[in-house]
C-alpha positions as CSV (number, residue, x, y, z in Angstrom):
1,X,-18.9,-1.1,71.5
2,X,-20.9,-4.1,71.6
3,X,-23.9,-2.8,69.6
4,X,-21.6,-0.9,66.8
5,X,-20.3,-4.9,66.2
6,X,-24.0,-6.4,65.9
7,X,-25.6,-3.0,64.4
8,X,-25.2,-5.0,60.7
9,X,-29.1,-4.1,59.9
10,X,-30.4,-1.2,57.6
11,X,-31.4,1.3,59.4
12,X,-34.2,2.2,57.4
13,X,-36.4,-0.1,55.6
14,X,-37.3,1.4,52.2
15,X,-40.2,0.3,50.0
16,X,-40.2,-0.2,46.4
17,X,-42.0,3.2,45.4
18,X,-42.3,4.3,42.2
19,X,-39.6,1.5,40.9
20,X,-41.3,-0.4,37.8
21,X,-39.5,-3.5,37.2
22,X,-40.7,-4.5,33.3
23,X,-41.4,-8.2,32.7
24,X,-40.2,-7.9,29.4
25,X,-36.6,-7.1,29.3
26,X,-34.2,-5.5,25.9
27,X,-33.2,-8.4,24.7
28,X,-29.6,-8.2,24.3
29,X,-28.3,-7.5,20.5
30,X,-25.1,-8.8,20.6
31,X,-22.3,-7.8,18.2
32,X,-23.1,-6.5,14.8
33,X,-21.7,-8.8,11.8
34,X,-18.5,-8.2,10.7
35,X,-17.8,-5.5,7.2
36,X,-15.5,-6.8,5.0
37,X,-13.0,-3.7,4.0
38,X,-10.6,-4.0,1.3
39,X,-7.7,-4.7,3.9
40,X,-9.3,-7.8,4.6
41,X,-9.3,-8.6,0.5
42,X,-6.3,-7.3,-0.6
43,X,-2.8,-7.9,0.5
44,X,-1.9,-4.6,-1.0
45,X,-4.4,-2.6,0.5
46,X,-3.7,-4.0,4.1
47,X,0.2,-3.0,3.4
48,X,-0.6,0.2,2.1
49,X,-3.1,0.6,5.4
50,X,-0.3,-0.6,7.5
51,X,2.3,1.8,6.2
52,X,0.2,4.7,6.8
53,X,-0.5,3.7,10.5
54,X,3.3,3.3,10.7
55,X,3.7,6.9,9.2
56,X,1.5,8.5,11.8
57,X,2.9,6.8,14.7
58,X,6.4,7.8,13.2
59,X,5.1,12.2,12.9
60,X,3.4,11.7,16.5
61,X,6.9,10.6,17.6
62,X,8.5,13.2,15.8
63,X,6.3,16.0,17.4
64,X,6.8,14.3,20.6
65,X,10.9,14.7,20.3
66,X,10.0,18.5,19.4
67,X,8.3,19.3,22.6
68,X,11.5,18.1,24.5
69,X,13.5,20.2,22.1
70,X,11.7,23.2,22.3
71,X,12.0,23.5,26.2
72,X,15.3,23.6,26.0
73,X,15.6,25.6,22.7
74,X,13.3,28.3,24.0
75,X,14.4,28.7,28.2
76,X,11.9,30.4,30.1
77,X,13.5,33.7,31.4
78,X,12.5,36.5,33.7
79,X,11.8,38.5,30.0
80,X,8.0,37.5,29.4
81,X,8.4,37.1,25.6
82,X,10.3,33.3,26.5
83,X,7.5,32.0,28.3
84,X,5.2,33.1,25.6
85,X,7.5,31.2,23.2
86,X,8.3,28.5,25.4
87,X,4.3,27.9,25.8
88,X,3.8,28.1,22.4
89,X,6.2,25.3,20.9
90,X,5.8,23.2,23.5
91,X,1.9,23.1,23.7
92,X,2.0,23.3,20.0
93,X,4.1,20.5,19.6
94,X,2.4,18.4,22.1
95,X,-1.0,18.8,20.6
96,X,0.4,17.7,17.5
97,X,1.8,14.7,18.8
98,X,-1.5,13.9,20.6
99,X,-4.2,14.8,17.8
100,X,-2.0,12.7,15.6
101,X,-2.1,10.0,18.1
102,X,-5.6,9.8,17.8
103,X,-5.8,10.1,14.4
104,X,-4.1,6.7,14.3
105,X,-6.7,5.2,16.0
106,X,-9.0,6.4,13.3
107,X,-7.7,6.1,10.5
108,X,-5.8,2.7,11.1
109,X,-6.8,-0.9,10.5
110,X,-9.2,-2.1,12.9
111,X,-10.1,-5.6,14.1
């Protein structure tokens, strides 16, 4: 018991080996400068940019509502044919919801 407490060495001691340190490191490059878009100009383009985040998030939403609908709507039976429909609307409508999720994040105004 004693030895497991005090055992607090390696138990190997490794050499360096083929490890090549460089003395020259990457130099960090920090963060690029800053692009001016026409939402940072205009008033009417940020509004316009704004809206169309605000649409997206609002159709995302929408298909989100639709995959709860559709697994009620379509109730998964012992006939095969309402899983198949089941699956479908509800994978279809959850895609939607995410891709469009995603396309937010794309297409919206960035910092």
């Amino acid at each position: 018991m004693a030895n497991k407490q005090e055992s607090h060495e390696a138990e190997h001691e490794y050499g360096a080996g083929l490890a090549v340190v460089p003395a020259d490191k990457i130099a960090d490059p920090g963060l690029e400068p800053h692009r001016v878009r026409m939402t940072d100009k205009s008033k009417k383009h940020e509004k316009r940019a704004a809206n169309q985040v605000f649409a997206w998030f609002l159709v995302s939403i929408i298909g989100s509502i639709a995959a709860i609908v559709f697994y009620f709507v379509f109730p998964i039976n012992e006939d095969l044919n309402t899983v198949r429909n089941n699956t479908f609307f509800v994978g279809i409508s959850i895609a939607w919801a995410c891709w469009l999720s995603v396309l937010v994040r794309f297409t919206g105004p960035r910092p």
